[in-house]
ROVEX-107769 format. One line per field, with one value per residue (C-alpha): residue in one letter; chain; x, y, z. Coordinates in nm, 4 decimals, always signed. Each point is the difference from the previous one (the first is absolute). Layout:
N
rest = [a;...] .
kette = [A;...] .
xx = [X;...] .
yy = [Y;...] .
zz = [Z;...] .
***
This chain:
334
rest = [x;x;x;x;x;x;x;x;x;x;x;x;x;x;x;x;x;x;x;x;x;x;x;x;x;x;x;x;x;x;x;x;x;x;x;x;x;x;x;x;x;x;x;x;x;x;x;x;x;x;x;x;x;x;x;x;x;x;x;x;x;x;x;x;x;x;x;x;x;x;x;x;x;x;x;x;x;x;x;x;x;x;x;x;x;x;x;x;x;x;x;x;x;x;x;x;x;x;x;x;x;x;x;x;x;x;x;x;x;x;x;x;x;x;x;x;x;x;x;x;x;x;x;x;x;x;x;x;x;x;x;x;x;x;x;x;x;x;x;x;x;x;x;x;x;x;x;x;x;x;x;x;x;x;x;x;x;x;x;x;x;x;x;x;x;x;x;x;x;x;x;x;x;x;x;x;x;x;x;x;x;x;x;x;x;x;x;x;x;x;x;x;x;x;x;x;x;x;x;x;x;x;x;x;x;x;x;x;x;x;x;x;x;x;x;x;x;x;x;x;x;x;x;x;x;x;x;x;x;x;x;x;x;x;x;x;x;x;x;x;x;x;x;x;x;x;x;x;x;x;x;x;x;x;x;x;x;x;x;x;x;x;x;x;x;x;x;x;x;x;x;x;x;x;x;x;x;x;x;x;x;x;x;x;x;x;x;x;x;x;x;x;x;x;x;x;x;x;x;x;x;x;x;x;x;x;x;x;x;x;x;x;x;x;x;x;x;x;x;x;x;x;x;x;x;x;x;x;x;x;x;x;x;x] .
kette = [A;A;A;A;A;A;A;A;A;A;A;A;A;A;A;A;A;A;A;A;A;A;A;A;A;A;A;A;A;A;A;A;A;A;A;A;A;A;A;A;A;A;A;A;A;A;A;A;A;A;A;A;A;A;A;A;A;A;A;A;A;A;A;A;A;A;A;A;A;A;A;A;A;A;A;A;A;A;A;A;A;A;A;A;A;A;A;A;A;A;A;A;A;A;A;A;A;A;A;A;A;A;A;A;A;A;A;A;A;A;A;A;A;A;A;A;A;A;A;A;A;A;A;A;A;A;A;A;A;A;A;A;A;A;A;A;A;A;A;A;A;A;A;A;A;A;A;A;A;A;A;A;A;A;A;A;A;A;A;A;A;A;A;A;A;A;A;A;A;A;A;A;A;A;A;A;A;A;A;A;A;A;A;A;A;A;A;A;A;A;A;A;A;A;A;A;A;A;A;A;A;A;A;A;A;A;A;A;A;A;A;A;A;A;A;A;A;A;A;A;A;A;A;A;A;A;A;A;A;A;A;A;A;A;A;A;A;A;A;A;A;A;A;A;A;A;A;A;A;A;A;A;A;A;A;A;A;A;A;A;A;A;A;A;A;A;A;A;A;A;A;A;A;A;A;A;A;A;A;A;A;A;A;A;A;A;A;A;A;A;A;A;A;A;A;A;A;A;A;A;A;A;A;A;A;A;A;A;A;A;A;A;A;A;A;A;A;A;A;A;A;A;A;A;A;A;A;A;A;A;A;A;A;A] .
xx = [+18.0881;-0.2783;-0.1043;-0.1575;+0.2543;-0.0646;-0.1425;+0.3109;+0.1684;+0.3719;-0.1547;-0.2957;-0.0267;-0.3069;-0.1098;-0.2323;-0.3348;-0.0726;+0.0628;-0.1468;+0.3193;+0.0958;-0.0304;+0.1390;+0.2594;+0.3657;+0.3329;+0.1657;-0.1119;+0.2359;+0.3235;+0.2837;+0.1918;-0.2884;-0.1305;+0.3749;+0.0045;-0.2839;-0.3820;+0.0643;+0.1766;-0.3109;-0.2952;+0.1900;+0.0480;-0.4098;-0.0812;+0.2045;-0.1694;-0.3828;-0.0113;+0.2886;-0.0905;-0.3785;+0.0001;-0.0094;+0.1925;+0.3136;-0.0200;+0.0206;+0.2763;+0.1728;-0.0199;+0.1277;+0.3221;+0.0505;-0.0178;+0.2629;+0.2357;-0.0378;+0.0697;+0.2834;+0.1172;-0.1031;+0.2376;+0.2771;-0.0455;-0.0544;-0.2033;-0.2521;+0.2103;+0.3015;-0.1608;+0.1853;+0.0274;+0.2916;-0.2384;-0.2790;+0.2452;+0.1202;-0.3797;-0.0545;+0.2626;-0.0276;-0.4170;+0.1444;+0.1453;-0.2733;-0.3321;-0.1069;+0.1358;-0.3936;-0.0496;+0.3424;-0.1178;-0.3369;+0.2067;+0.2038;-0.3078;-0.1584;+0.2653;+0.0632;-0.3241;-0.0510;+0.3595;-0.1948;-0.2511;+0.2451;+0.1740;-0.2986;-0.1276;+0.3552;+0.0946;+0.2679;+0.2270;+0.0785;-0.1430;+0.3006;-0.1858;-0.0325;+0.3393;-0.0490;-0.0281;-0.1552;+0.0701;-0.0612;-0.3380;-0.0942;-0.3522;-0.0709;-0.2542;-0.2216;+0.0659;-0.4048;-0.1484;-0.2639;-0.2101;-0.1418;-0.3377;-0.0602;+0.0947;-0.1709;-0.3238;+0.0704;+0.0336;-0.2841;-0.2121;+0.1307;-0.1417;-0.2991;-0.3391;-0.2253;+0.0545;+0.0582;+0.3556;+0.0643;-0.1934;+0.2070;+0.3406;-0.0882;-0.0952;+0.3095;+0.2162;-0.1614;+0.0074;+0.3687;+0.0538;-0.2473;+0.0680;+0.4044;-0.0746;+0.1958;-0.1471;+0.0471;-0.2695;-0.2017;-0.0856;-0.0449;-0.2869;-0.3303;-0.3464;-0.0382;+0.3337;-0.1568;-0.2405;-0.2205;+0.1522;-0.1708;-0.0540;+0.2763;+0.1185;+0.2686;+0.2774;+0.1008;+0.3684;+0.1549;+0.3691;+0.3125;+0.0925;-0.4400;-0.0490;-0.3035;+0.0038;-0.2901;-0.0013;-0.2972;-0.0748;+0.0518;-0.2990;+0.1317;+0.0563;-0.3189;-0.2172;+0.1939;-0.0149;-0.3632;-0.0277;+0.1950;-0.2324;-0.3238;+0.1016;+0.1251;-0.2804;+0.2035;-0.0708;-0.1567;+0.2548;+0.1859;+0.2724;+0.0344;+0.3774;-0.0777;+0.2036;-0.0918;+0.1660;-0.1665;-0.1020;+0.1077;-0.3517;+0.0752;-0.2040;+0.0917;+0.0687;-0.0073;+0.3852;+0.2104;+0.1982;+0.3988;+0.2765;+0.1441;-0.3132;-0.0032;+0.2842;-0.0810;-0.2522;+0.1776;+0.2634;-0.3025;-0.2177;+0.3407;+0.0807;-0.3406;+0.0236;+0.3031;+0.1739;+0.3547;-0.0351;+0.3146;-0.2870;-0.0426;-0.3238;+0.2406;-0.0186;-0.3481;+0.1455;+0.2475;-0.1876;-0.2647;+0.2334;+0.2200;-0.3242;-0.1331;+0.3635;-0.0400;-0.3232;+0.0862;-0.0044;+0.2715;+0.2119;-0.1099;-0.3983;+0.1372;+0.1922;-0.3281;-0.2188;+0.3029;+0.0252;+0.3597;+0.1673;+0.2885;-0.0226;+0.3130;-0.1967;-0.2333;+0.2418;+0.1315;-0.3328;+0.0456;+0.0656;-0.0762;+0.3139;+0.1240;-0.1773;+0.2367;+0.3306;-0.0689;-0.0459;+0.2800;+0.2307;-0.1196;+0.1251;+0.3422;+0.0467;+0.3158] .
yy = [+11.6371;-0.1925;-0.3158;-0.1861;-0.3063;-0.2963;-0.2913;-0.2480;+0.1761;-0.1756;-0.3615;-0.0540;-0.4057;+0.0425;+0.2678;+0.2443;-0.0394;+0.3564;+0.4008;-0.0603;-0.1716;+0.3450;+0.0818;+0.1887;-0.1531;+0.0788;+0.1196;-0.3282;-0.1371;+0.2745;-0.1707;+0.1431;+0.0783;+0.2296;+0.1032;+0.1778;+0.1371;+0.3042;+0.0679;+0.0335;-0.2929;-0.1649;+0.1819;-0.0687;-0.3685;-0.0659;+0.1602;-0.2159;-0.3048;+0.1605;+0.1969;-0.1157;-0.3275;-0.1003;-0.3566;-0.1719;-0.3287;+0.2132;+0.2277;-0.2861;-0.1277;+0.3162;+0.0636;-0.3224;+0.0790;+0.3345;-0.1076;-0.2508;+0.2486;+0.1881;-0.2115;-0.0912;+0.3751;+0.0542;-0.3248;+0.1332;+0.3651;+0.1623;+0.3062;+0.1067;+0.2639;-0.2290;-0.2339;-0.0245;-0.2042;-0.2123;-0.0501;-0.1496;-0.2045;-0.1538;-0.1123;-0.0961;-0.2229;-0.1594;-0.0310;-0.2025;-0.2418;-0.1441;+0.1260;-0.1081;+0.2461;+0.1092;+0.1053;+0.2046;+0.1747;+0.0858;+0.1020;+0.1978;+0.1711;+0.0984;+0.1725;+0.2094;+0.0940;+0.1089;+0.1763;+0.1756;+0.1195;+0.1206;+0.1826;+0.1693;+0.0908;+0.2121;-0.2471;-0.1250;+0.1644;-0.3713;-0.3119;-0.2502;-0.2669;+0.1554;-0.1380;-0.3547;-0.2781;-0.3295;-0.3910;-0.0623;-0.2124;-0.1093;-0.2442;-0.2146;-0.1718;+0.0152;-0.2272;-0.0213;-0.3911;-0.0017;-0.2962;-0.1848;+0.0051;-0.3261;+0.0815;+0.3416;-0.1664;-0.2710;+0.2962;+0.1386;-0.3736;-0.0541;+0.2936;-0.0620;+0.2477;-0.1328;+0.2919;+0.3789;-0.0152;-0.2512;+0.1807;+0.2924;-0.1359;-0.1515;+0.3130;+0.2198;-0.2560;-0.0612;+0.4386;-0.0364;-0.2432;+0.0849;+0.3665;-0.0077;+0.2423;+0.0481;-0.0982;+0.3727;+0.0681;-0.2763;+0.0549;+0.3610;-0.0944;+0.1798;-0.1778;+0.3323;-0.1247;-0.3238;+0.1383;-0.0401;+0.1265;-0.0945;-0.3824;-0.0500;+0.0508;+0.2092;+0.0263;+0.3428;-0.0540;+0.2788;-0.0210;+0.1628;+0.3510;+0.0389;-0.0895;-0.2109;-0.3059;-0.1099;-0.3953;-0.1716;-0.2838;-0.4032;-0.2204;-0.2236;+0.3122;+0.1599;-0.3144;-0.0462;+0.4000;-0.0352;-0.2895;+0.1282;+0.3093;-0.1623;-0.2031;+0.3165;+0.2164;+0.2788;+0.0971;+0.3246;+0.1477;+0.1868;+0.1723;-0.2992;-0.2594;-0.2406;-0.2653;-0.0110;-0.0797;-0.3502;+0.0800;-0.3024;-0.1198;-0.0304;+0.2229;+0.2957;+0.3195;+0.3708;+0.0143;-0.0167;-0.3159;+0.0570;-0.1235;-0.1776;-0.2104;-0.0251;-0.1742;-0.2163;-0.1363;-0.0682;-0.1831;-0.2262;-0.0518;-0.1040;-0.2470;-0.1375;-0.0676;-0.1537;+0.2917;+0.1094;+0.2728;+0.1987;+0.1893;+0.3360;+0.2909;+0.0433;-0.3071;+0.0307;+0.3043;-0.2299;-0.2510;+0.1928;+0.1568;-0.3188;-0.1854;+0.2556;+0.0302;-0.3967;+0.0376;+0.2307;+0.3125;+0.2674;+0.1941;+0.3047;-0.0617;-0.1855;+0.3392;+0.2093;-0.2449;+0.0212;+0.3532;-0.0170;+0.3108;-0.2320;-0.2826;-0.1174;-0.0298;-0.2121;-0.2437;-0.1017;-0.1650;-0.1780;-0.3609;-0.1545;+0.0016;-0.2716;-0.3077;+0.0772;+0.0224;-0.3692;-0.1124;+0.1243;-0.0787;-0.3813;-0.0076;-0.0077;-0.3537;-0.2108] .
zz = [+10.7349;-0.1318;+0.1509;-0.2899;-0.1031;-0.1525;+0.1754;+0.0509;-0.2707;+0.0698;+0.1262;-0.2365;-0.0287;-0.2711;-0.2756;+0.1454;-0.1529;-0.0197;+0.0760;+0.3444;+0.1030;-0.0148;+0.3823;+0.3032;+0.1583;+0.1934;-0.0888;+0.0223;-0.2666;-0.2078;-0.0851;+0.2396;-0.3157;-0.0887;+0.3487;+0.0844;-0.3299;+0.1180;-0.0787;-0.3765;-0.0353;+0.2137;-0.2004;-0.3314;+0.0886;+0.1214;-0.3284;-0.1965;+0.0778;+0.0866;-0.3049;-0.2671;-0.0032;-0.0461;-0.0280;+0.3613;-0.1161;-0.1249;+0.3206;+0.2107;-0.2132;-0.0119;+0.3744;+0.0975;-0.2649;+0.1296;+0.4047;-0.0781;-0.1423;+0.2840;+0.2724;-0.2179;-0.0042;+0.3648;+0.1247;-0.1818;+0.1581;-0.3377;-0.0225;-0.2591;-0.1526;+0.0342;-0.2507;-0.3176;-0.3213;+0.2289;+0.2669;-0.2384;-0.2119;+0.3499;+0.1479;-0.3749;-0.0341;+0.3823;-0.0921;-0.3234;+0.2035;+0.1790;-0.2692;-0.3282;-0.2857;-0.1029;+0.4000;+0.0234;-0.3285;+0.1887;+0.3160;-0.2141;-0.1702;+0.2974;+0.1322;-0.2871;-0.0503;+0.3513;-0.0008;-0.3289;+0.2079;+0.2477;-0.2590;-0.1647;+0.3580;+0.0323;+0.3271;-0.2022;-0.2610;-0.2300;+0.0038;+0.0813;-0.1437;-0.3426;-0.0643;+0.1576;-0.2783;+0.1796;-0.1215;-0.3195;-0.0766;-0.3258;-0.0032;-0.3029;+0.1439;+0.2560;+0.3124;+0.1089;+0.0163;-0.2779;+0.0359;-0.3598;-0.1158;+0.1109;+0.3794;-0.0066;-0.1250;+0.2941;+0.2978;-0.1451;+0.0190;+0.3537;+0.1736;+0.2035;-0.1589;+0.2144;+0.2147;-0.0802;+0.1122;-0.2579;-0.2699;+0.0907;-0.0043;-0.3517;-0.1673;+0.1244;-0.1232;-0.3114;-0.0535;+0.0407;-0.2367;-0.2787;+0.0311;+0.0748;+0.2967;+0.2851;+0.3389;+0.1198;-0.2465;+0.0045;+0.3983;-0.0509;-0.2259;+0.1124;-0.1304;-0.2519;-0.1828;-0.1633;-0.2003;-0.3194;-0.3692;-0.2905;+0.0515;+0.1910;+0.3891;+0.0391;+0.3061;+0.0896;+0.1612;+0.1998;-0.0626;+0.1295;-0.0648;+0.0672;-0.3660;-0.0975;-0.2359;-0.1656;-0.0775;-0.1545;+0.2014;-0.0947;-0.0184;+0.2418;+0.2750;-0.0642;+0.0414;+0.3499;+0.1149;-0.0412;+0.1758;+0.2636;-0.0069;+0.0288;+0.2499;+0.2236;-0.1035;-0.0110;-0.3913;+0.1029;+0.2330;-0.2838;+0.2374;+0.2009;-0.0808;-0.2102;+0.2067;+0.3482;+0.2935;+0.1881;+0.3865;+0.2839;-0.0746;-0.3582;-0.1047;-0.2712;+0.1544;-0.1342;+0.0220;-0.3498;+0.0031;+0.0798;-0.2785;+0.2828;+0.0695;-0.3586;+0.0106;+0.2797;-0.1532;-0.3405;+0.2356;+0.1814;-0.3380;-0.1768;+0.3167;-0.1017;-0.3284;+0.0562;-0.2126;+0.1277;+0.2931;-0.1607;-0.2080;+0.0603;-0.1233;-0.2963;-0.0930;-0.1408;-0.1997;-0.1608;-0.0823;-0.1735;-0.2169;-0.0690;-0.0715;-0.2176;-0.2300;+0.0191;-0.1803;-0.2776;+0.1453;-0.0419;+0.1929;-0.0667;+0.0718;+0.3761;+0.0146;-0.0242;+0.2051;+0.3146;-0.0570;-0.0151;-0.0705;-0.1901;-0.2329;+0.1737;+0.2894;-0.1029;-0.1631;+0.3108;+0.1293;-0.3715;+0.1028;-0.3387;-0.1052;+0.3105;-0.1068;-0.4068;+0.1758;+0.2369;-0.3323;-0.1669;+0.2876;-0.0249;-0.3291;+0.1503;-0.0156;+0.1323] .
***
């Protein structure tokens, strides 16, 4: 049988950062559930995950969704051709008890699309998740802190550009919030993806599903990417990340910066400013586009600008409407 697995495939704590995560490594990292099941079951199951799913943030998702449901089926001594539409409804609804509804509907989506695979791959004759319907989850609005324009402009004063690290922490948040881009593809930037149109700077973003977004950039982020770029001298090295990683000697290194440093240092710059912590990287996103529908703009052009398959999407980083219903409510007078 084939030793190539995936690297921590069942215990991955962070998103791979690429397909050399892909690497040799021992049978026990195979789900039991899985392992008992035979070689196809095995070679079916490695290829779901290397091959069926391409982007390394939902395959470390997935994985972790899938192990649980193993372990749960493994504890209660149930086989992988013993799992049936009973089964799942019964993890489902103990998972429902102690998760969030949105997390039990990603649980529940993993499994059926790996059972899919399964099925396709002739290892298994139905899927007995097909059938499963999870908690019901209906979002009118978008739960993700968006800061004013007054507070963003006051993280942005606070930070320090005396020194590169500074100058780079100010442009990658002032990309996410002029451009509405996710910090996924703001750190997978490369030098070659701001570049020159017309008279204009434009921001090549690299999105999920390996589609590419093209964003023309705001005054205010293109004066501070160039700063940030002439002070790291790194304007030439097309191929190179944009945003760097910053060595124990604070220097910048040739390492792409990580969305979880990313979000460090949003936490530490907000501390700072004297901004709530509770912020997040998608913060920026929803304040740009609450900013921008504040201003005039419309739904449709923040649609385009996100790249958001949905208009309903997009409405629920709308915040303008928050500020009209405080007022209304104070109208209730007794």
């Amino acid at each position: 049988m084939t030793r190539h697995r995936i690297r921590h495939l069942t215990h991955e704590k962070t998103p791979p950062n690429s397909s050399s995560d892909l690497l040799v490594c021992s049978n026990d990292q195979i789900p039991v559930l899985i392992r008992d099941a035979g070689v196809r079951a095995q070679q079916r199951f490695l290829e779901f995950f290397a091959a069926h799913i391409r982007n390394p943030g939902t395959r470390a998702v997935y994985a972790r969704a899938v192990a649980n449901f193993c372990r749960w089926c493994e504890n209660h001594r149930v086989e992988l051709l013993q799992v049936s539409p009973l089964v799942v409804a019964g993890y489902i609804e103990q998972l429902t008890q102690s998760r969030s509804a949105p997390t039990v509907k990603l649980h529940l989506a993993a499994i059926r699309m790996l059972f899919d695979w399964l099925v396709v791959g002739q290892v298994l004759p139905l899927n007995p998740a097909a059938s499963v319907r999870g908690p019901k989850h209906v979002v009118r609005k978008g739960k993700t802190p968006v800061l004013s324009a007054a507070e963003t402009r006051q993280l942005l004063n606070a930070i320090d550009c005396s020194k590169i690290v500074g100058l780079r922490d100010r442009a990658l948040i002032a990309v996410m919030v002029f451009s509405f881009a996710r910090v996924s593809a703001v750190v997978g930037l490369n030098v070659q993806d701001y570049y020159p149109l017309g008279r204009r700077m434009w921001f090549r973003l690299h999105e999920k599903g390996g589609k590419h977004h093209e964003v023309p950039a705001h005054h205010n982020a293109e004066a501070y990417v160039d700063a940030y770029l002439e002070a790291a001298g790194i304007a030439d090295e097309r191929k190179s990340p944009l945003f760097r990683s910053i060595s124990r000697h604070r220097r910048l290194t040739n390492n792409g910066l990580h969305r979880n440093d990313a979000l460090r240092m949003i936490k530490r710059r907000a501390r700072q400013a004297g901004i709530p912590e509770h912020i997040c990287c998608h913060t920026f996103r929803a304040t740009g586009i609450t900013t921008y529908l504040e201003n005039g703009g419309s739904l449709e052009h923040a649609q385009r600008i996100a790249a958001h398959e949905s208009v309903r999407t997009t409405k629920l980083y709308d915040r303008t409407s928050d500020a009209v219903s405080l007022d209304e409510i104070e109208r209730i007078i007794i």
